[in-house]
ZALUMDO-574511 format. One line per 10 residues: number of its first residue (from 1); for each residue x, y, z of C-alpha. Coordinates in steps of 0.001 Angstrom, whole numbers, plus 500000, padded with zeros to 6 digits. Layout:
BEGIN
NUM = X:Y:Z  ...
//
This chain:
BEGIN
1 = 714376:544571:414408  711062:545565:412918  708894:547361:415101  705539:546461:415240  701720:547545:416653  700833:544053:417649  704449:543430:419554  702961:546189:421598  701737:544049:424436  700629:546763:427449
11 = 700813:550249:427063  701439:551777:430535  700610:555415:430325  702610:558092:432365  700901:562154:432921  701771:564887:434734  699194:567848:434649  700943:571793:434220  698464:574363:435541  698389:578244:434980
21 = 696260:580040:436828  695498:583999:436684  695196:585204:439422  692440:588061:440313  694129:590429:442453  693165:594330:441085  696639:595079:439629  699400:593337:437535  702173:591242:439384  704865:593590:439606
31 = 702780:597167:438532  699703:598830:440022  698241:599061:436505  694566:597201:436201  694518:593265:435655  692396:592191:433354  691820:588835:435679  689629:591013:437660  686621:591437:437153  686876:595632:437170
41 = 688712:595185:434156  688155:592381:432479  686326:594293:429536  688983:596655:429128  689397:597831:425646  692970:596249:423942  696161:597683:425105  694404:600288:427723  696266:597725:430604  699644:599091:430004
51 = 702143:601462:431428  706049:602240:431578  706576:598551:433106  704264:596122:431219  706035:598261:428176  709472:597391:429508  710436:600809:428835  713768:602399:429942  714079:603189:433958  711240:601090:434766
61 = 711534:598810:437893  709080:595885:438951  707997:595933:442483  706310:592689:443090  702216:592351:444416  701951:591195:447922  698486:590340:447302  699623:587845:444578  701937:586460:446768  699259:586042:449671
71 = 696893:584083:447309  700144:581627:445966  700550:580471:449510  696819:580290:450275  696947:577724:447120  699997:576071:448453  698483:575471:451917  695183:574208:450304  697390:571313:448458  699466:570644:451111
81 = 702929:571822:450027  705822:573338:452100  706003:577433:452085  709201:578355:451364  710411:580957:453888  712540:582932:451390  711532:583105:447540  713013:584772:444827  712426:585922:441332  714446:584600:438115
91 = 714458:585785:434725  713054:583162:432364  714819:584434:428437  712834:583581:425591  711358:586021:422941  707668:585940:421992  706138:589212:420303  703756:589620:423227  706097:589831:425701  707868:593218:425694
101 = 711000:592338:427685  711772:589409:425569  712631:587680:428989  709610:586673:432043  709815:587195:435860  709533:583879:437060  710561:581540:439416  712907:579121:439360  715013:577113:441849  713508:578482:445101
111 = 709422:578691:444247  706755:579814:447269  705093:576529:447711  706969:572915:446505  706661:569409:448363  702632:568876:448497  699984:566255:447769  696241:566686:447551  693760:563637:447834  691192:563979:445539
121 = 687548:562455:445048  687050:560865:442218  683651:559470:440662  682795:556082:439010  679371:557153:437284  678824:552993:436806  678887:552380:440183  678345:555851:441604  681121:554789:443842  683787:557697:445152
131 = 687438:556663:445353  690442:559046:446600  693361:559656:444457  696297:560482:446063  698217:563622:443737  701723:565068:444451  702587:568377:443741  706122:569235:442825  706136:572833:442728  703749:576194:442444
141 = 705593:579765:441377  704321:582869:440681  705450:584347:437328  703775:586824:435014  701874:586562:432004  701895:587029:428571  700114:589097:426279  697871:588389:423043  698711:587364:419648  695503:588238:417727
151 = 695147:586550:414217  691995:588458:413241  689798:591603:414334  688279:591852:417893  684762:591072:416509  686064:588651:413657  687493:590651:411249  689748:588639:408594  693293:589942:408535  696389:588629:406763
161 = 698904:589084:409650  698896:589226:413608  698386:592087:416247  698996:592284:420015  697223:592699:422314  699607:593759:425678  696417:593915:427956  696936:590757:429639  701078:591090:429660  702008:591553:433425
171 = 698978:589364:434491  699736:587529:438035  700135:584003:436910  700466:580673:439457  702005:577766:437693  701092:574627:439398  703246:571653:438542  702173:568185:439757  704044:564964:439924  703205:562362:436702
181 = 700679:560392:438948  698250:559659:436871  697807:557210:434506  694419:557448:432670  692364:560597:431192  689573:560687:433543  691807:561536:436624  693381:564138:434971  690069:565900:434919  688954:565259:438232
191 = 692103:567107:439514  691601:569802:437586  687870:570379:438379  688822:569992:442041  691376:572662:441557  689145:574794:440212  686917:574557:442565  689531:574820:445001  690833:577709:444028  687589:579337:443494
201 = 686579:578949:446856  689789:580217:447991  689198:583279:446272  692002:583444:444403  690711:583493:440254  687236:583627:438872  687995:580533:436855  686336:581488:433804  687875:578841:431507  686858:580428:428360
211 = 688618:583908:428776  691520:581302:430318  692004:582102:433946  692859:578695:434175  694988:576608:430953  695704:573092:431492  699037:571363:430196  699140:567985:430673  702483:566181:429970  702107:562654:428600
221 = 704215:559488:427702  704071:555939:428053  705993:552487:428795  705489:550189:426182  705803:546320:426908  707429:543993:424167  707965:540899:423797  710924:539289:425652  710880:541625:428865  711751:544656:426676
231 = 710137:547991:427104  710354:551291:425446  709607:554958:427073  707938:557069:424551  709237:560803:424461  707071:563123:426530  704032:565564:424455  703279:568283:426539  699686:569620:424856  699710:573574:425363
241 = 696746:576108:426755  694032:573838:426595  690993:575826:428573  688233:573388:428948  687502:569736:430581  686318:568183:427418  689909:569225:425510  691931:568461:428357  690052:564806:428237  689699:564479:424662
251 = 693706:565515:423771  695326:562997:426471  693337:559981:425279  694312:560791:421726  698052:561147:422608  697869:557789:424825  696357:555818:421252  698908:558013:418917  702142:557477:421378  702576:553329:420434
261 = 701997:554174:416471  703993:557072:416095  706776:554830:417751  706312:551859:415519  706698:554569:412722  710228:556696:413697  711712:554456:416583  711847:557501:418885  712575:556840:422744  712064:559643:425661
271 = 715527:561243:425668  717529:564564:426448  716001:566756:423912  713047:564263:422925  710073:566353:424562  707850:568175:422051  704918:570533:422708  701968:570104:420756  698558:572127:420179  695290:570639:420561
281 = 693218:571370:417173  689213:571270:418618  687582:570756:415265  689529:567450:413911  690749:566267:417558  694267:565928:417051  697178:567094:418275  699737:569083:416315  703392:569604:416377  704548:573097:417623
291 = 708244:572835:418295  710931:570892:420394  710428:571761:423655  713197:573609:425458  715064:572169:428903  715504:574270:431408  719058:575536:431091  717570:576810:427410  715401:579317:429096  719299:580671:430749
301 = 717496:581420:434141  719311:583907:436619  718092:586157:439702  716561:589179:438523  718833:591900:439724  715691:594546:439954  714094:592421:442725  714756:591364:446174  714037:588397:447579  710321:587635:449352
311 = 710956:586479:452909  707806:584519:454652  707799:584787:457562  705721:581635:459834  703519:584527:461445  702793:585511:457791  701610:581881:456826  699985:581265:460290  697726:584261:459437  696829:583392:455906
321 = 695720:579452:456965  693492:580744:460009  691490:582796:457129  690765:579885:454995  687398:578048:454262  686621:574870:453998  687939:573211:450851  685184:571852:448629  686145:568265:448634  686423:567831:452085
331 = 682684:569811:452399  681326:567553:449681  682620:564438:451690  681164:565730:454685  677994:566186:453207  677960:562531:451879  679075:561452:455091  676816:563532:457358  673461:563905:455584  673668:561083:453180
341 = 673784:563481:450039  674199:561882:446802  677577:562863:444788  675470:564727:441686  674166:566582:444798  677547:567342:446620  679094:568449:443734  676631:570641:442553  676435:572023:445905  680575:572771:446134
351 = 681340:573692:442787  680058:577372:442743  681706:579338:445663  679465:580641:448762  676827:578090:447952  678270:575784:450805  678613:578512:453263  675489:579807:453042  673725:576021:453495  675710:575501:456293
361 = 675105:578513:457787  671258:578091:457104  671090:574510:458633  672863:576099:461886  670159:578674:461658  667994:575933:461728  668999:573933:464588  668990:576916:466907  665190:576909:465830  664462:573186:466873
371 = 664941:571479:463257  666704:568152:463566  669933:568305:461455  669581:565963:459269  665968:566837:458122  666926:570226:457995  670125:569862:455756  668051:567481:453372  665180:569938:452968  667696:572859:452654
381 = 670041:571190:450045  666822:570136:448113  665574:573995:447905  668954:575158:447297  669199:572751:444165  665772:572911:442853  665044:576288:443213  668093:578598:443987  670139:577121:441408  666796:577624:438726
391 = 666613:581163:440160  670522:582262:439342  670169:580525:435882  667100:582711:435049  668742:585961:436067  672220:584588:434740  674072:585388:438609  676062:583076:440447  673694:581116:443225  675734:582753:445442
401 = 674972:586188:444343  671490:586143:444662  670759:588368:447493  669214:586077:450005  670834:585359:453488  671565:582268:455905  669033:583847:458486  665641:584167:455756  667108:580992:453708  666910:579044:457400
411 = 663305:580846:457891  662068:578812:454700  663501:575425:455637  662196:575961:459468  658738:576921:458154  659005:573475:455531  660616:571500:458118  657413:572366:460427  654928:571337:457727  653724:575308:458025
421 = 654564:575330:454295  654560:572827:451254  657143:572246:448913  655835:574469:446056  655249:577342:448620  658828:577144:449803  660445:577453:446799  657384:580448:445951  658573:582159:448974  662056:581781:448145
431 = 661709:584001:444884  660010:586412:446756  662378:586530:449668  664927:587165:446751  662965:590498:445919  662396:591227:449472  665037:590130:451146  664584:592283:454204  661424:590943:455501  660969:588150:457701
441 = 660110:584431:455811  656930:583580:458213  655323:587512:457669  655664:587150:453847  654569:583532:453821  651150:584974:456075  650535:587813:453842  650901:585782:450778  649082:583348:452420  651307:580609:451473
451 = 651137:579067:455273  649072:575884:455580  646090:575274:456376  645691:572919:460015  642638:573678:461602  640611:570771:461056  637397:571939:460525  638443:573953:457263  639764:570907:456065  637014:568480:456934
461 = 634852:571269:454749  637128:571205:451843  637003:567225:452247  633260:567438:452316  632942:569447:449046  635525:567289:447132  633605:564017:448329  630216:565453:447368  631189:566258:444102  629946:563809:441372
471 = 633093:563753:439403  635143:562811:442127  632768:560126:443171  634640:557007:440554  638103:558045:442689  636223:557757:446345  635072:554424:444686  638367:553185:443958  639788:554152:447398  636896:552626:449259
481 = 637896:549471:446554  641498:549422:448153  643289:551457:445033  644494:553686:447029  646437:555733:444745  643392:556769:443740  643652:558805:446932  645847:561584:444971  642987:562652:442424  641337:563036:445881
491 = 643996:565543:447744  644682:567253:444133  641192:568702:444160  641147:569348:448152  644578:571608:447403  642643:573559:444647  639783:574393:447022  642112:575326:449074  644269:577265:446504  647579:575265:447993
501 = 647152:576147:451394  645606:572854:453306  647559:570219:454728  648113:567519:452528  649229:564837:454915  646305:565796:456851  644326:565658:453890  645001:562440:452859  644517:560407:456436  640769:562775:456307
511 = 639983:561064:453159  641439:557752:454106  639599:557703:457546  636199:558580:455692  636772:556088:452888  637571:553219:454831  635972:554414:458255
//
């Protein structure tokens, strides 16, 4: 029978998402030697991140990072999987010049964390409407990275054959494998922004996507419908080390319209030995074929005789949940819930790590001080967003980095919140609270003189002048004729006299009560 694109009556697509994460503990997974995942060494000249084990050189015996370890099940907890009380190490053989063993420490039957699900938000821009998306996870396992093949210079230099670079071999390296639960692009990439996020907060990788602490590898296939009942599984494409949201996007929707047509051209149906791996080409946005991809009794996994088992122990666990933060999802949905926060907002607010803490933490600050909740979150996520986040992008930090605490942050909204200070002199004081982040918000605002004017009788003077004055006489005219947005001309010149210190809702019922009294 002749296959054909318009017999081809539903496509039903199928994805599962492959994560590898890098973990940022200070050494390698199983030597003390520096990882270049942290940020101590992360400009480490090539091959300076070695020694006798990343090497595999004779005599030299892995002992495995705790620390690695402790962040895996930190992970597993945050998406809900079962810790496995006893974990081991198998030996994954494959040969890639980069990796000097010719064989990887992984994991294979008995991972730390398997059985999980994670509910995700995700965003309909159209409708600004947030859905949850329900997302299993089969499995996460700790393994260790590879190195680099290099194809030119370090700085660009053209070359007509490879080098390694071994600095990143040894790397601690959580794969996180989730069930094929999605069906469209755009979920795929609200998963793995949550997870980044997630596991930013959590401490556990800086998430820089470009020097790929995080590589997505989403595995894709489809059911087609026929005619007559029929369908036809497409084999799987898993796309390889894609580091970026737009790729990960971009590749799946181009495998999901290339899947039916490739069919219609060789006939191929998902099979044993049908998976290929592909690589995602940036400039022409296609996918391209690597090689078939292997099954798992290819890679010839057994235990690793140089390593013991890991036993975790429930005490262990116990200890490691009690430390953990909020996740960002379920802050973001509290702050849509609790303080009516638009989702641009929440999300801006979540995604870098510390942000939330210290807004919550300020907004406790302030009701100990009198503020009402609500108008003290809403002022304090509006001076966080408009003015922290400018802040950090001028001095290229994280907003979480920038030196100012809950206690002086609080200070600023409580001083706002009191109409002691207006809106440009908050986010004023901020910057200089950020220089002097010592001193106390309401004795810098006074010696600035950034606090607001209230006595009445400096501001019936300031009224007084502005009134008198001849060009401000066609705006009093057009107040007194009932345009009263004409008012604003009004205040603007009261708050010059006043170089930004008077009241402007006092201000404006002064002029109103003069120009209608």
């Amino acid at each position: 029978m002749a296959r054909r694109l318009e017999d081809i009556q539903r496509v039903i697509p199928k994805i599962g998402l492959e994560v590898h994460v890098e973990l940022a503990t200070r050494s390698k997974m199983f030597t003390r030697v520096g990882n270049p995942a942290c940020p101590e060494f992360e400009d480490s000249e090539p091959n300076t991140l070695i020694d006798p084990v990343v090497l595999a050189l004779p005599g030299a015996l892995p002992v495995p990072n705790r620390a690695a370890v402790e962040m895996s099940v930190r992970v597993g907890l945050a998406l809900g999987c079962q810790i496995a009380t006893l974990t081991k190490w198998d030996r994954k053989s494959y040969f890639y010049p980069d990796l000097p063993k010719a064989y990887q420490i992984s994991q294979y039957d008995l991972p730390v964390c398997g059985d999980g699900a994670i509910d995700i938000p995700v965003h309909d821009p159209k409708s600004d409407e947030v859905r949850t998306k329900r997302v299993g996870i089969i499995r996460a396992h700790l393994e260790e990275d590879a190195g680099k093949l290099l194809h030119e210079w370090p700085g660009g230099g053209r070359i007509d054959f490879s080098i390694v670079d071994l600095n990143r071999a040894g790397t601690p390296l959580l794969e996180i494998v989730t069930a094929p639960d999605f069906d469209n692009a755009d979920d795929v990439v609200a998963f793995a922004q949550a997870l980044r996020n997630l596991c930013r907060a959590l401490g556990v990788t800086e998430g820089v996507m470009q020097k790929g602490h995080m590589r997505f590898e989403p595995n894709i296939n489809a059911t087609l419908e026929l005619p007559g009942g029929h369908t036809v599984v497409t084999p799987i494409v898993e796309i390889k080390n894609l580091n970026s949201f737009r790729a990960l996007r971009a590749s799946i929707e181009h495998e999901l319209r290339e899947q039916p047509q490739r069919w219609v051209e060789d006939g191929r149906e998902m099979g044993p030995g049908a998976k290929t791996t592909r690589g995602w080409d940036d400039q022409r946005e296609v996918t391209l074929l690597q090689r078939e991809k292997e099954d798992a009794h290819d890679y010839r996994y057994f235990p690793d005789p140089d390593l013991l088992p890991v036993e975790v122990d429930r005490a262990w666990v116990e200890s490691i949940r009690s430390a953990m933060p909020e996740l960002p999802h379920e802050r973001a949905a509290r702050y849509r819930r609790d303080y009516g926060l638009a989702w641009k907002e929440t999300a801006a607010l979540t995604e870098e790590p510390g942000v939330g803490e210290l807004l919550d933490e300020a907004i406790q600050s302030c009701i100990e001080r009198d503020i009402e909740r609500d108008r003290g979150a809403r002022l304090g996520a509006n001076l966080v967003l408009q003015c922290l986040f400018r802040l950090a992008n001028e001095r290229s930090v994280a907003p979480g980095a920038m030196g100012i605490d809950a206690e002086r942050l609080g200070g600023v909204i409580v001083l706002r919140a009191s109409d002691r200070i207006s809106a440009n002199a908050a986010e004023r004081l901020l910057e200089m609270l950020i220089e002097e982040p010592l001193t106390d918000p309401e004795v810098l605002a006074e010696r600035e003189g950034l606090l607001q004017v209230r006595d009445d009788s400096a501001l019936e003077a300031w009224v007084e002048e502005v009134l008198a004055d001849p060009a401000m006489a066609a705006s009093a005219s057009d107040v007194r004729n009932g345009k009263t947005a004409a008012v604003g001309r009004l205040i603007g010149a009261v708050m010059q006299k006043s170089q930004g210190r008077a009241d402007a809702a006092r201000v404006r019922e002064m002029l109103l009560e003069r120009l209608h009294g």
